[in-house]
PDB file of N, CA, C and O in Angstrom:
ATOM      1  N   UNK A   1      14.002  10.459  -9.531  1.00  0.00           N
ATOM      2  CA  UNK A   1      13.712  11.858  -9.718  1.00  0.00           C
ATOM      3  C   UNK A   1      14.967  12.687  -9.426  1.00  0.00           C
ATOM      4  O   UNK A   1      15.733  12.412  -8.502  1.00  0.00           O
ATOM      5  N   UNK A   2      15.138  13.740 -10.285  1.00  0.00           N
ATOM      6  CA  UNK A   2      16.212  14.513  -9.420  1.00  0.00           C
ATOM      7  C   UNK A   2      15.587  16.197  -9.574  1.00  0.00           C
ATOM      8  O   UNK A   2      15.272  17.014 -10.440  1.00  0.00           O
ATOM      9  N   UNK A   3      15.665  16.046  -8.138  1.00  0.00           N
ATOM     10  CA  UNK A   3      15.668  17.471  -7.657  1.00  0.00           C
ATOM     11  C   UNK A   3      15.844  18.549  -8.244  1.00  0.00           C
ATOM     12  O   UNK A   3      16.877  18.546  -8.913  1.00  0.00           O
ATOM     13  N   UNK A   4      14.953  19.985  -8.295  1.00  0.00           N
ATOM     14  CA  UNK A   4      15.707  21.176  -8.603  1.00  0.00           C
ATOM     15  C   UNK A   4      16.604  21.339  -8.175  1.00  0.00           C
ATOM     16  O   UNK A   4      17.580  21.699  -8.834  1.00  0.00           O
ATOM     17  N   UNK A   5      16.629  21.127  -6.840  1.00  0.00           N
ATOM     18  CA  UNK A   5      17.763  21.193  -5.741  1.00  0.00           C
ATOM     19  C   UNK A   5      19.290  20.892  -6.411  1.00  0.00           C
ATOM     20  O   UNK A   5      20.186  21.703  -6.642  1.00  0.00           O
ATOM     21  N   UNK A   6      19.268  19.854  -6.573  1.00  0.00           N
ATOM     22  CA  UNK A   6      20.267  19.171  -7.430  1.00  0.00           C
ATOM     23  C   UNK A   6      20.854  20.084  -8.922  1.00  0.00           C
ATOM     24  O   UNK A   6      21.941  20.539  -9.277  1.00  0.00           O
ATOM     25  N   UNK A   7      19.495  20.037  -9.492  1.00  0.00           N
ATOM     26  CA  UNK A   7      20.173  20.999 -10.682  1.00  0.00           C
ATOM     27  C   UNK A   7      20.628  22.226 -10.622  1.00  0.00           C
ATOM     28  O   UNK A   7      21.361  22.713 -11.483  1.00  0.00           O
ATOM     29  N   UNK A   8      20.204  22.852  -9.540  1.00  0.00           N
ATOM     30  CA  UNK A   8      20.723  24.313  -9.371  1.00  0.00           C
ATOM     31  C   UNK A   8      22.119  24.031  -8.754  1.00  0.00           C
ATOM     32  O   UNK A   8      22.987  24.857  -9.037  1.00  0.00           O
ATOM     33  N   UNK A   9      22.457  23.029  -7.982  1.00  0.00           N
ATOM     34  CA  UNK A   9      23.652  22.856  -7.192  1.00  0.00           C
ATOM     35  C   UNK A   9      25.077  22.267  -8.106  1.00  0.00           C
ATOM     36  O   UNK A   9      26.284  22.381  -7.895  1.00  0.00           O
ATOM     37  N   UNK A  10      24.376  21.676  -9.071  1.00  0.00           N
ATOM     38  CA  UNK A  10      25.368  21.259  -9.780  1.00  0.00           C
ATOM     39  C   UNK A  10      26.074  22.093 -11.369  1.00  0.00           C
ATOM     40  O   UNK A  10      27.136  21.917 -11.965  1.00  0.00           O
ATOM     41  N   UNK A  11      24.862  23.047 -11.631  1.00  0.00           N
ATOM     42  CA  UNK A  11      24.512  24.342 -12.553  1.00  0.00           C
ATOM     43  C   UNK A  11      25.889  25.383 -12.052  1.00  0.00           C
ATOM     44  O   UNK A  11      26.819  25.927 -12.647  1.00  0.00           O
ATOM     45  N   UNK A  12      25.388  25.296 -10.528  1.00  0.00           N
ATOM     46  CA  UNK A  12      25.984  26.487  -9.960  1.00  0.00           C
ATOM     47  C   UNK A  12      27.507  26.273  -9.455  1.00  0.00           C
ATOM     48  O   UNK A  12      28.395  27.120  -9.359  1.00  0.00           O
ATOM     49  N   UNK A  13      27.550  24.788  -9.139  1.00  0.00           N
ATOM     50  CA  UNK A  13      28.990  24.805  -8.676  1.00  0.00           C
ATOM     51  C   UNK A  13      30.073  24.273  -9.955  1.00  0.00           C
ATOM     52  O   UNK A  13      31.211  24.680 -10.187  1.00  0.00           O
ATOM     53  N   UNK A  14      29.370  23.347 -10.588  1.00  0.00           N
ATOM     54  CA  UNK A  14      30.470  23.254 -11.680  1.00  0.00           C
ATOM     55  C   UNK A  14      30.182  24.090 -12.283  1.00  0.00           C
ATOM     56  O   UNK A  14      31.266  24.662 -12.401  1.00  0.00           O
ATOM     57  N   UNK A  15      29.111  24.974 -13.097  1.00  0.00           N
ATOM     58  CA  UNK A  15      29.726  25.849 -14.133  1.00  0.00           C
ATOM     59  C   UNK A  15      29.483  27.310 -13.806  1.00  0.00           C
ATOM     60  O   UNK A  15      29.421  28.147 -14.706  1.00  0.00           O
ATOM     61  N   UNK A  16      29.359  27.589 -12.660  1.00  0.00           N
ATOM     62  CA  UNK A  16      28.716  28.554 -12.075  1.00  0.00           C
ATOM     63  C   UNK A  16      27.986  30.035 -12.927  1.00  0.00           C
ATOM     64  O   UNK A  16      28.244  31.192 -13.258  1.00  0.00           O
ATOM     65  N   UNK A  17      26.869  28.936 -12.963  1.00  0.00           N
ATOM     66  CA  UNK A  17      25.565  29.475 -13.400  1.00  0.00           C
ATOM     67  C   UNK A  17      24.426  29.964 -11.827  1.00  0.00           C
ATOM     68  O   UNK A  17      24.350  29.540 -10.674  1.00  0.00           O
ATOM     69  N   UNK A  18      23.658  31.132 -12.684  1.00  0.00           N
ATOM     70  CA  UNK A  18      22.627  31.199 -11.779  1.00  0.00           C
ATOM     71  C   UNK A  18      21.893  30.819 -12.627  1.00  0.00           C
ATOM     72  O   UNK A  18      22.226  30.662 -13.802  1.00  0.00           O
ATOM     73  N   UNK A  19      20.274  30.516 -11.949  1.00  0.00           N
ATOM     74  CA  UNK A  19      19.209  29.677 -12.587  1.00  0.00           C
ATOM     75  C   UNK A  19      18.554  30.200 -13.719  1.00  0.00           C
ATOM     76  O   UNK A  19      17.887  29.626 -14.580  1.00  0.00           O
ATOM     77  N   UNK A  20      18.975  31.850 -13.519  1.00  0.00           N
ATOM     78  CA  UNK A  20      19.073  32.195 -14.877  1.00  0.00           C
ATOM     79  C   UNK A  20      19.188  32.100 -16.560  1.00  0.00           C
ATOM     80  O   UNK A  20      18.529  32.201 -17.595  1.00  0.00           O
ATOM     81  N   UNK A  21      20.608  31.814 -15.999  1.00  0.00           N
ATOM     82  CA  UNK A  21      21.195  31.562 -17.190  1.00  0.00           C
ATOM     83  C   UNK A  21      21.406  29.964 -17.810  1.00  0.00           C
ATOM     84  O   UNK A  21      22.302  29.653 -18.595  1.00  0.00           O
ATOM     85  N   UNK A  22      20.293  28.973 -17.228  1.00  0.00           N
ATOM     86  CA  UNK A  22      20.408  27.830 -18.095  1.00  0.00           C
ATOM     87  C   UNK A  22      18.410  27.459 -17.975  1.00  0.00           C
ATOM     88  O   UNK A  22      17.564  28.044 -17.298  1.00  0.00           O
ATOM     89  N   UNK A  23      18.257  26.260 -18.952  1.00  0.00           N
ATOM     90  CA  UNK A  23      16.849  25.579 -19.114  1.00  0.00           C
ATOM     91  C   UNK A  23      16.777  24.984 -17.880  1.00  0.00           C
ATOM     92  O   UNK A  23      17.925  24.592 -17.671  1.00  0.00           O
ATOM     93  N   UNK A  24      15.842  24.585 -16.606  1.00  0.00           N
ATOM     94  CA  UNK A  24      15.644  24.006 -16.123  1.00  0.00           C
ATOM     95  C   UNK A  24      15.521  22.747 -16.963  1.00  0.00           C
ATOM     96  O   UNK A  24      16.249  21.757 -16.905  1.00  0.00           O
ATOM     97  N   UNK A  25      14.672  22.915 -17.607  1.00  0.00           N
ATOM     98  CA  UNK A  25      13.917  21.269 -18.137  1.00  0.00           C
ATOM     99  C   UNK A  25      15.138  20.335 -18.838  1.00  0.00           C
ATOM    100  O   UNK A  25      15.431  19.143 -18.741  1.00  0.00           O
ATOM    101  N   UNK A  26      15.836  21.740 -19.771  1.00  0.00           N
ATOM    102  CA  UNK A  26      16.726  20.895 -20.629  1.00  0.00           C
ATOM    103  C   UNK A  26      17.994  20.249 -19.738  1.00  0.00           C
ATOM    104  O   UNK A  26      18.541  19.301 -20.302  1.00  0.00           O
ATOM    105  N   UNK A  27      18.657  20.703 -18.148  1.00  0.00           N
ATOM    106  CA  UNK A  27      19.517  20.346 -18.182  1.00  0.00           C
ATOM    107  C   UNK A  27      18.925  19.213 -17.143  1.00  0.00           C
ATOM    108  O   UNK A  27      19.838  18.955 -16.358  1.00  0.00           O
ATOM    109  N   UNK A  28      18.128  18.684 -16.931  1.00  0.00           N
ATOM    110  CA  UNK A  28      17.559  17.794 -16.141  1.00  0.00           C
ATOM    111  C   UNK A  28      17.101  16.478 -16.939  1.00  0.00           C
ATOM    112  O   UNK A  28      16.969  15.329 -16.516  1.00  0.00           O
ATOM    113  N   UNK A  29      16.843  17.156 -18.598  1.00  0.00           N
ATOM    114  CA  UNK A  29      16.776  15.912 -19.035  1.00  0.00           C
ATOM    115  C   UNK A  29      18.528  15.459 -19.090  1.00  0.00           C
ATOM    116  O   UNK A  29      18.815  14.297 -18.803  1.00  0.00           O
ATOM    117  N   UNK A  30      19.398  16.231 -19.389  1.00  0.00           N
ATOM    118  CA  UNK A  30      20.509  15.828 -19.589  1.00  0.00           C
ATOM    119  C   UNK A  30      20.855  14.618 -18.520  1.00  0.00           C
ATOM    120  O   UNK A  30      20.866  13.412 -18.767  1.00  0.00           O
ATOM    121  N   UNK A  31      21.127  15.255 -17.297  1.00  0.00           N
ATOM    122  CA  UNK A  31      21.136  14.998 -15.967  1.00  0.00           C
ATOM    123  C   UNK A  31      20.505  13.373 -16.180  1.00  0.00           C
ATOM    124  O   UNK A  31      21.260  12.401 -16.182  1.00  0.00           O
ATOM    125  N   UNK A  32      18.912  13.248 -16.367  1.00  0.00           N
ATOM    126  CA  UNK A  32      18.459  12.120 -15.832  1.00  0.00           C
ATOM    127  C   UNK A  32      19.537  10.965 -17.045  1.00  0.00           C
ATOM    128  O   UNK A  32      19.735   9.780 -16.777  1.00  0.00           O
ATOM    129  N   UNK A  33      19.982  11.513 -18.062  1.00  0.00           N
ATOM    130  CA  UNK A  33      20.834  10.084 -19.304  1.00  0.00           C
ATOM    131  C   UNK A  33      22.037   9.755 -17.881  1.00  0.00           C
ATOM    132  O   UNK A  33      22.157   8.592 -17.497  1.00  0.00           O
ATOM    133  N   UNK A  34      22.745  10.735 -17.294  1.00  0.00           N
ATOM    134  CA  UNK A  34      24.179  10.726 -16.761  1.00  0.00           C
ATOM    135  C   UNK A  34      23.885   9.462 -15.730  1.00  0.00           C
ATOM    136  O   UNK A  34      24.536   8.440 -15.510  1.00  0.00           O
ATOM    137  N   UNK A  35      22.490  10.012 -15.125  1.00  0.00           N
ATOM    138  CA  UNK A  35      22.514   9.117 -13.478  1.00  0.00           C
ATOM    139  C   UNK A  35      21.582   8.179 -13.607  1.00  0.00           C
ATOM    140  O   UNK A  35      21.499   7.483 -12.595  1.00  0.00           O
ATOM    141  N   UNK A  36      20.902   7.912 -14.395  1.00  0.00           N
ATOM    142  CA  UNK A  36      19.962   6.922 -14.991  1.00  0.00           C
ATOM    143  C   UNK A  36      20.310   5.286 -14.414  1.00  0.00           C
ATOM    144  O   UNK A  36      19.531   4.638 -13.715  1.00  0.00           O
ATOM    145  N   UNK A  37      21.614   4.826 -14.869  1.00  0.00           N
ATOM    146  CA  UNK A  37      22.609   3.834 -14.491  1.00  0.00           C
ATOM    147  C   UNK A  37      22.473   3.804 -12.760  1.00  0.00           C
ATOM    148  O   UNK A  37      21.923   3.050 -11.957  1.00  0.00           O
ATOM    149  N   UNK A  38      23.019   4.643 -12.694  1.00  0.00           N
ATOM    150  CA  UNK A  38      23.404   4.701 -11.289  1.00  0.00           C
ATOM    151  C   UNK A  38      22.240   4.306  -9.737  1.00  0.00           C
ATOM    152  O   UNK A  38      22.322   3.601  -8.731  1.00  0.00           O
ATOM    153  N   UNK A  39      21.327   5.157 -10.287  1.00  0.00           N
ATOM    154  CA  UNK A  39      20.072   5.248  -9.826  1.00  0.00           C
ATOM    155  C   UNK A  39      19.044   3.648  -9.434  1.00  0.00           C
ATOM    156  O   UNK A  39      18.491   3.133  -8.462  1.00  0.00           O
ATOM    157  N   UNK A  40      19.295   3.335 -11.089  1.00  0.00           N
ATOM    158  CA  UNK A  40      18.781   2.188 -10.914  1.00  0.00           C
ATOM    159  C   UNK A  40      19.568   0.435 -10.423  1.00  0.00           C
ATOM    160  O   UNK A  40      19.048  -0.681 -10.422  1.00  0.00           O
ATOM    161  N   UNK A  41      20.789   0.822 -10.106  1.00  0.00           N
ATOM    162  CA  UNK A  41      21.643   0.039  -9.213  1.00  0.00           C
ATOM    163  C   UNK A  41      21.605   0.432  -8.200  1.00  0.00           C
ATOM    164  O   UNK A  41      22.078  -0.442  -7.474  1.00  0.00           O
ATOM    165  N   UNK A  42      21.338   1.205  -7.675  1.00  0.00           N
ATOM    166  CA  UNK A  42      20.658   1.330  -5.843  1.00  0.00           C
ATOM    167  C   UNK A  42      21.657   2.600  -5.602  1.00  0.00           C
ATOM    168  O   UNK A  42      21.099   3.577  -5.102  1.00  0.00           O
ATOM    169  N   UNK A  43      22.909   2.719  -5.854  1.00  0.00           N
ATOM    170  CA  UNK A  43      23.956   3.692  -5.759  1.00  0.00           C
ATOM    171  C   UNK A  43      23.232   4.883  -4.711  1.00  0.00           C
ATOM    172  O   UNK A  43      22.107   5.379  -4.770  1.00  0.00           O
ATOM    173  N   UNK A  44      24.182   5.085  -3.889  1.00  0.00           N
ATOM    174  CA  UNK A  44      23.757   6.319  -3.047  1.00  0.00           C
ATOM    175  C   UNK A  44      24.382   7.695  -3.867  1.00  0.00           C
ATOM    176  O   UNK A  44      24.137   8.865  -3.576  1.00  0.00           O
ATOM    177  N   UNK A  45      25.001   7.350  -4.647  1.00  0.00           N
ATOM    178  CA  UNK A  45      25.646   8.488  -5.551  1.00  0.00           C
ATOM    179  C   UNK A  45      26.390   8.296  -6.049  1.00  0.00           C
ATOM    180  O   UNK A  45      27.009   7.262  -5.796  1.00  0.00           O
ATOM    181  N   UNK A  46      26.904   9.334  -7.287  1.00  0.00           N
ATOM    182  CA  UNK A  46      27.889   8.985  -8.479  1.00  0.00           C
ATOM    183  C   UNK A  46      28.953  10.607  -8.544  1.00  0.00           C
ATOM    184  O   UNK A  46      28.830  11.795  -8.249  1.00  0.00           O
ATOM    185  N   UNK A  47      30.210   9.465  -9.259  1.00  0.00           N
ATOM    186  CA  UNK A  47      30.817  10.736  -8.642  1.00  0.00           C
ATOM    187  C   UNK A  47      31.625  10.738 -10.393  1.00  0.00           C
ATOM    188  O   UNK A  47      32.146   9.790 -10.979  1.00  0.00           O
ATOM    189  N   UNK A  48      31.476  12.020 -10.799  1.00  0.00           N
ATOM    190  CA  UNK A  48      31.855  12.215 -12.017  1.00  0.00           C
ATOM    191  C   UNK A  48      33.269  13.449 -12.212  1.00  0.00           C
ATOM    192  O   UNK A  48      33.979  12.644 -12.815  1.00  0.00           O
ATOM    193  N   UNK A  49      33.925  14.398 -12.168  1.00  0.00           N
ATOM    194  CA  UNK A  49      35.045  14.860 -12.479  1.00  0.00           C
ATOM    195  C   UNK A  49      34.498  15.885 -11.817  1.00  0.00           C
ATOM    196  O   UNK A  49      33.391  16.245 -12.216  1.00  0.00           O
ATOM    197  N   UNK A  50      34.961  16.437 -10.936  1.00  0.00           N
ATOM    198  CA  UNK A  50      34.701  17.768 -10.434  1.00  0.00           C
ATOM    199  C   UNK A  50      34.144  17.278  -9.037  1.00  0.00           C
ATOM    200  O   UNK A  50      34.679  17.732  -8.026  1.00  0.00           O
ATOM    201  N   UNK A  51      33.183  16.447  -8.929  1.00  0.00           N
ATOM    202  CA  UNK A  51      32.747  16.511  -7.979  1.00  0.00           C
ATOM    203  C   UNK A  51      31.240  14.823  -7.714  1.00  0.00           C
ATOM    204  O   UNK A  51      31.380  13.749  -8.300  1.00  0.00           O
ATOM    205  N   UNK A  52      30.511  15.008  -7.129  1.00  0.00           N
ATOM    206  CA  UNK A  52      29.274  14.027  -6.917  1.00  0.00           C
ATOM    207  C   UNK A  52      27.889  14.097  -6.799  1.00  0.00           C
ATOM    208  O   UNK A  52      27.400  15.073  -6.229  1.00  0.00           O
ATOM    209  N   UNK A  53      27.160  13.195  -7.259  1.00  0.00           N
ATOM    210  CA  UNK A  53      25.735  13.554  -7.036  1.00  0.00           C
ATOM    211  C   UNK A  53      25.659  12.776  -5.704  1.00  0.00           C
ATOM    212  O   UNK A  53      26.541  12.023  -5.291  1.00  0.00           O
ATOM    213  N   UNK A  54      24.203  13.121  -4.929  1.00  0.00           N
ATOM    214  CA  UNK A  54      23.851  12.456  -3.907  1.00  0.00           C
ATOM    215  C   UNK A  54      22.982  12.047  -4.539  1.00  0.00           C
ATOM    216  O   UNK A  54      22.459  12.530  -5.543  1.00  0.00           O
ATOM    217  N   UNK A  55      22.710  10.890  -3.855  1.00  0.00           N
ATOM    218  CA  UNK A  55      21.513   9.568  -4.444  1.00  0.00           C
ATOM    219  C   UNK A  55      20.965   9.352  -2.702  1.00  0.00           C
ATOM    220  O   UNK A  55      21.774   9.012  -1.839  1.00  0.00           O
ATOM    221  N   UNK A  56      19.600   9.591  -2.413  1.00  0.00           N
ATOM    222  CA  UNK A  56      18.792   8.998  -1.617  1.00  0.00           C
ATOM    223  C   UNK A  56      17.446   8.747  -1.658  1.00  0.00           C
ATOM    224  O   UNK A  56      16.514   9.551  -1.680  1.00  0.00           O
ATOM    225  N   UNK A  57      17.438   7.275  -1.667  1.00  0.00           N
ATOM    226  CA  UNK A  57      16.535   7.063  -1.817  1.00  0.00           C
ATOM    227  C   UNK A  57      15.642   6.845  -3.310  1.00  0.00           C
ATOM    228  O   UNK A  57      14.442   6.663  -3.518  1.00  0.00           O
ATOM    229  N   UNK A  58      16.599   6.933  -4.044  1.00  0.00           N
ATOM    230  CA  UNK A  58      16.448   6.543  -5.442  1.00  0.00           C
ATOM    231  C   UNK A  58      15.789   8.254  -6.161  1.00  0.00           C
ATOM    232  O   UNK A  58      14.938   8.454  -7.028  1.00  0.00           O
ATOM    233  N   UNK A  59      16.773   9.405  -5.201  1.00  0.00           N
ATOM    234  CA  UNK A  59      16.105  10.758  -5.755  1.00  0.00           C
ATOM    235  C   UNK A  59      17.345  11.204  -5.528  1.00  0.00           C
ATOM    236  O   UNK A  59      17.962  11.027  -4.477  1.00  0.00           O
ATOM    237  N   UNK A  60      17.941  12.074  -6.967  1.00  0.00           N
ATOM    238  CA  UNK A  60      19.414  12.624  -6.831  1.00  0.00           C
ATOM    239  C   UNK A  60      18.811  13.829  -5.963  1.00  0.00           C
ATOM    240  O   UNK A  60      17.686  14.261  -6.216  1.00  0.00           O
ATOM    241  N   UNK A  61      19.506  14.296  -5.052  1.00  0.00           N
ATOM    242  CA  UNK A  61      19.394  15.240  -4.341  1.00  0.00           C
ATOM    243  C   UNK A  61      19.748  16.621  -4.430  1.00  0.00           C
ATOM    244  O   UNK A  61      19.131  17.675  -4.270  1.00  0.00           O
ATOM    245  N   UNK A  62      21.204  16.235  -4.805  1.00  0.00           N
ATOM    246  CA  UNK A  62      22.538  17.241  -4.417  1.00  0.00           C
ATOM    247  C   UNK A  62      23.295  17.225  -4.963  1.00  0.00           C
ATOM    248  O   UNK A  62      23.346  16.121  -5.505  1.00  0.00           O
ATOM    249  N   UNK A  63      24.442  18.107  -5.375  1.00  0.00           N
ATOM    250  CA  UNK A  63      25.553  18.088  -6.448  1.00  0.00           C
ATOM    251  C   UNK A  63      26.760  18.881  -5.443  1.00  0.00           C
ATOM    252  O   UNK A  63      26.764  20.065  -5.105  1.00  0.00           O
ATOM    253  N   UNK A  64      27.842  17.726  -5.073  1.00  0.00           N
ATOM    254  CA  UNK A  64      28.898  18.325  -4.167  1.00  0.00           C
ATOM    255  C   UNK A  64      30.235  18.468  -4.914  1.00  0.00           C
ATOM    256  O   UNK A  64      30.716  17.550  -5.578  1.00  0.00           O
ATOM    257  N   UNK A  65      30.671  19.392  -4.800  1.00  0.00           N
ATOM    258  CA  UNK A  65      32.211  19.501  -5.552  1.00  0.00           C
ATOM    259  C   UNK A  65      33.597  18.964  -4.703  1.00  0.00           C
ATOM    260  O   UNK A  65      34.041  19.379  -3.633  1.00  0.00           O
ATOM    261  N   UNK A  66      33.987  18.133  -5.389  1.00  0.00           N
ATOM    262  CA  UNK A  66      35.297  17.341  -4.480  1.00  0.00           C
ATOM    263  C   UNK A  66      36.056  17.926  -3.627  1.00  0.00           C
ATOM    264  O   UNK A  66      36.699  17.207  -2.863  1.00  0.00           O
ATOM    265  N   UNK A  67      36.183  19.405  -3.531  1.00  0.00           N
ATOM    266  CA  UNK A  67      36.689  20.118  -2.288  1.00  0.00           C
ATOM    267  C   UNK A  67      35.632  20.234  -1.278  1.00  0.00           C
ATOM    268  O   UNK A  67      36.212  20.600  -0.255  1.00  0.00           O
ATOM    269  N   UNK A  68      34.541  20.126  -1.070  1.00  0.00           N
ATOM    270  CA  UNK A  68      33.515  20.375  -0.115  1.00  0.00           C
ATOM    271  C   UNK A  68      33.728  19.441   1.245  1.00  0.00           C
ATOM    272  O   UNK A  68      33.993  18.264   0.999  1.00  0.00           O
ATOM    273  N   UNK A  69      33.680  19.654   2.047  1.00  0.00           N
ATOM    274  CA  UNK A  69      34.023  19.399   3.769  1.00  0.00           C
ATOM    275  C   UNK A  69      33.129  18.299   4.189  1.00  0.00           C
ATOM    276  O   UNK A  69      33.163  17.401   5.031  1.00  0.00           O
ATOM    277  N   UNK A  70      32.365  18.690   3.331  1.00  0.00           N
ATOM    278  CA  UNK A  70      30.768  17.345   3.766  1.00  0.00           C
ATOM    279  C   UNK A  70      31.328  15.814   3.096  1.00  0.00           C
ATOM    280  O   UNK A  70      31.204  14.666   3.520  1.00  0.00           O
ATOM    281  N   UNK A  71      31.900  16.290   2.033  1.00  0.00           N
ATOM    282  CA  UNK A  71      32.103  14.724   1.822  1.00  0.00           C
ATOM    283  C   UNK A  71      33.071  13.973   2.715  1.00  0.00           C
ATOM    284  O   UNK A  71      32.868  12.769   2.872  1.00  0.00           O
ATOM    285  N   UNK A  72      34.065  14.529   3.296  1.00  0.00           N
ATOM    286  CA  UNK A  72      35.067  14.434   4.137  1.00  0.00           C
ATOM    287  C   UNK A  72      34.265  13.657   5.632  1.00  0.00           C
ATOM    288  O   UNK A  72      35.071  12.984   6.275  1.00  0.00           O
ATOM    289  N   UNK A  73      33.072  13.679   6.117  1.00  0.00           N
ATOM    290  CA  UNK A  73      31.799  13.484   6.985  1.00  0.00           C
ATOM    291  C   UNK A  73      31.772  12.204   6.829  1.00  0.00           C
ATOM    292  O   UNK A  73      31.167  11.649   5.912  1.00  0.00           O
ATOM    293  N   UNK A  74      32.697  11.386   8.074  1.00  0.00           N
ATOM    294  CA  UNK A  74      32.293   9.936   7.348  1.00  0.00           C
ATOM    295  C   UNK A  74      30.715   9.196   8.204  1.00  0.00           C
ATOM    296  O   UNK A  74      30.379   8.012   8.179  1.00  0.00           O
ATOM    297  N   UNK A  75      29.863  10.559   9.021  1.00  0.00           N
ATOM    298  CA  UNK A  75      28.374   9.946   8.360  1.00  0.00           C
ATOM    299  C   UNK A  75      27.733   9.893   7.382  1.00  0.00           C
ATOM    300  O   UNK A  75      26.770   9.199   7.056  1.00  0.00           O
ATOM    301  N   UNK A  76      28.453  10.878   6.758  1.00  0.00           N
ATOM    302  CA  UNK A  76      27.711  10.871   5.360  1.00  0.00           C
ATOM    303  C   UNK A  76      28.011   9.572   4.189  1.00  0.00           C
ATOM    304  O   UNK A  76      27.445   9.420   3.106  1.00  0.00           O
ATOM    305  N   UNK A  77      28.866   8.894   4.681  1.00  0.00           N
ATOM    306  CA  UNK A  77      29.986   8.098   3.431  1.00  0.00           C
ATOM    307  C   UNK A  77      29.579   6.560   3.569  1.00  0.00           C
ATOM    308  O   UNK A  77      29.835   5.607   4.306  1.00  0.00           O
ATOM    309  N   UNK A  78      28.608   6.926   2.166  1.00  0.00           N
ATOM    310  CA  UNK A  78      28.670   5.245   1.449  1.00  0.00           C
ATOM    311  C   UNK A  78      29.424   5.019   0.326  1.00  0.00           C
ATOM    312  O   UNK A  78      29.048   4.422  -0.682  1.00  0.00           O
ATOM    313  N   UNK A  79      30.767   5.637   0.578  1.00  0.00           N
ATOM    314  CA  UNK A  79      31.493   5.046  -0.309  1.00  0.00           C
ATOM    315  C   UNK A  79      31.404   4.006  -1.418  1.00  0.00           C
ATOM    316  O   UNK A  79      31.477   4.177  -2.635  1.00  0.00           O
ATOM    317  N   UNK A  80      31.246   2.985  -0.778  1.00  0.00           N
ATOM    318  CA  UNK A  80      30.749   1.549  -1.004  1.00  0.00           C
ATOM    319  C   UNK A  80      29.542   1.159  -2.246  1.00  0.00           C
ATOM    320  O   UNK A  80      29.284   0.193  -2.964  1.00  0.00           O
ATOM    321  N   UNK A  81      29.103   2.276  -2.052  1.00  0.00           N
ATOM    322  CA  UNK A  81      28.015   2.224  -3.196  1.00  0.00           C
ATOM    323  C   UNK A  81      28.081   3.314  -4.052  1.00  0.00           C
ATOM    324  O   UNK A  81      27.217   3.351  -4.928  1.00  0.00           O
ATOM    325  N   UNK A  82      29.028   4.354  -4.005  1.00  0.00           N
ATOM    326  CA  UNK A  82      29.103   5.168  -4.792  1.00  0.00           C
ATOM    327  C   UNK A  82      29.400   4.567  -6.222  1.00  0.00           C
ATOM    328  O   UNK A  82      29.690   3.387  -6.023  1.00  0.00           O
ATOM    329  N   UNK A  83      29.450   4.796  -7.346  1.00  0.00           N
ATOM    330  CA  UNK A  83      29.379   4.931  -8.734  1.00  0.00           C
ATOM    331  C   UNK A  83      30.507   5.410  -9.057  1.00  0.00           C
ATOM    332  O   UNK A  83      30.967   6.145  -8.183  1.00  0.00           O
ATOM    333  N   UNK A  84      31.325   5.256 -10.227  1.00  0.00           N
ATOM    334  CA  UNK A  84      32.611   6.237 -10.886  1.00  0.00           C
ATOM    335  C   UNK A  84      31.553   6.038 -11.851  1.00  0.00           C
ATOM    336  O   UNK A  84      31.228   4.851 -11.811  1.00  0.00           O
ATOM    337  N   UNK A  85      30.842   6.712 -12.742  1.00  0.00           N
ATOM    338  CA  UNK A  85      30.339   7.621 -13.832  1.00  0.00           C
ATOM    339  C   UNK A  85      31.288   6.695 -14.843  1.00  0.00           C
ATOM    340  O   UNK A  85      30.727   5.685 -15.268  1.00  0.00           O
ATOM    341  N   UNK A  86      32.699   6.928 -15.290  1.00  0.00           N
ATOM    342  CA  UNK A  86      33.702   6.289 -16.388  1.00  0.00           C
ATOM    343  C   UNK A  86      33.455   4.898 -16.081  1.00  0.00           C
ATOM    344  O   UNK A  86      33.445   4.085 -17.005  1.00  0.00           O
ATOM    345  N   UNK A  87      33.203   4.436 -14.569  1.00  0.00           N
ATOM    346  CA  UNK A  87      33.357   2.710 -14.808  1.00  0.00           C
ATOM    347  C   UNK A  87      32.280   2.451 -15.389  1.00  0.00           C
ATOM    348  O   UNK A  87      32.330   1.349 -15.935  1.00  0.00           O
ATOM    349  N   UNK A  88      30.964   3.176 -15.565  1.00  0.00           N
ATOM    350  CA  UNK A  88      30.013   2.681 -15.584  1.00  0.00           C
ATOM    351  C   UNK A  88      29.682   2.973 -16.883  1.00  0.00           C
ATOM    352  O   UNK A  88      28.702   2.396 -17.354  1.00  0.00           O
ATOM    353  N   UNK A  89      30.521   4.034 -17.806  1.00  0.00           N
ATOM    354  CA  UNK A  89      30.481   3.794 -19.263  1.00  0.00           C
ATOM    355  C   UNK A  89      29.807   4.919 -19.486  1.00  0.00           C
ATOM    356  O   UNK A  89      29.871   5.061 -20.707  1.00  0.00           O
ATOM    357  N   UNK A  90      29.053   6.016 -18.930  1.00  0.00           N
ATOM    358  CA  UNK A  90      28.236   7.094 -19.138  1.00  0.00           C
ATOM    359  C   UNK A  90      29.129   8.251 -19.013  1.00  0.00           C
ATOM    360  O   UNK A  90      28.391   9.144 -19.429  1.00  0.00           O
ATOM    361  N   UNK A  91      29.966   8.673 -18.783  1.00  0.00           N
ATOM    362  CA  UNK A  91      30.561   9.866 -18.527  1.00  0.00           C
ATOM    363  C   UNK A  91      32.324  10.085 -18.922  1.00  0.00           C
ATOM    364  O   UNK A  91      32.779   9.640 -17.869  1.00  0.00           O
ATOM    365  N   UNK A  92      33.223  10.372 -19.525  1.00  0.00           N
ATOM    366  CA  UNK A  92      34.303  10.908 -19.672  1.00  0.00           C
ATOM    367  C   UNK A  92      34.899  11.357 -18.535  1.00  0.00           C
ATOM    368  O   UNK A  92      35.995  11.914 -18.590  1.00  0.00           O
TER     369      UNK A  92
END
């Protein structure tokens, strides 16, 4: 599943949109083609150009942009299972 949470976070920080100005439904179907892969290899998250999704628990959560302080949090860091999006053939 992924979150509103998620879509508004990733809406808003990469293209900075308010919830306004995009489809909920449509960019979530987008969303579920990108992390689909990822998701279903256990991945705690995938990290695509700009920035990363959070994966817990097999529910994208969150959308962090590669300058953000949290990722820097090495409680937060499963590296290890993160995803590159390009290795995995889904993303540019």
């Amino acid at each position: 599943m992924i979150t509103d949470h998620a879509v508004h976070r990733y809406m808003q920080r990469m293209h900075g949109l308010k919830p306004s100005e995009y489809s909920m439904k449509k960019e979530r179907q987008k969303l579920k083609k990108l992390l689909r892969t990822a998701i279903k290899q256990g991945a705690c998250g995938l990290k695509i150009h700009g920035g990363k999704f959070v994966i817990v628990d097999g529910d994208v959560v969150t959308f962090l942009r590669n300058d953000d302080r949290r990722l820097k949090d090495k409680r937060n860091n499963c590296s290890d299972k993160y995803y590159k999006a390009k290795k995995l053939g889904i993303y540019e």
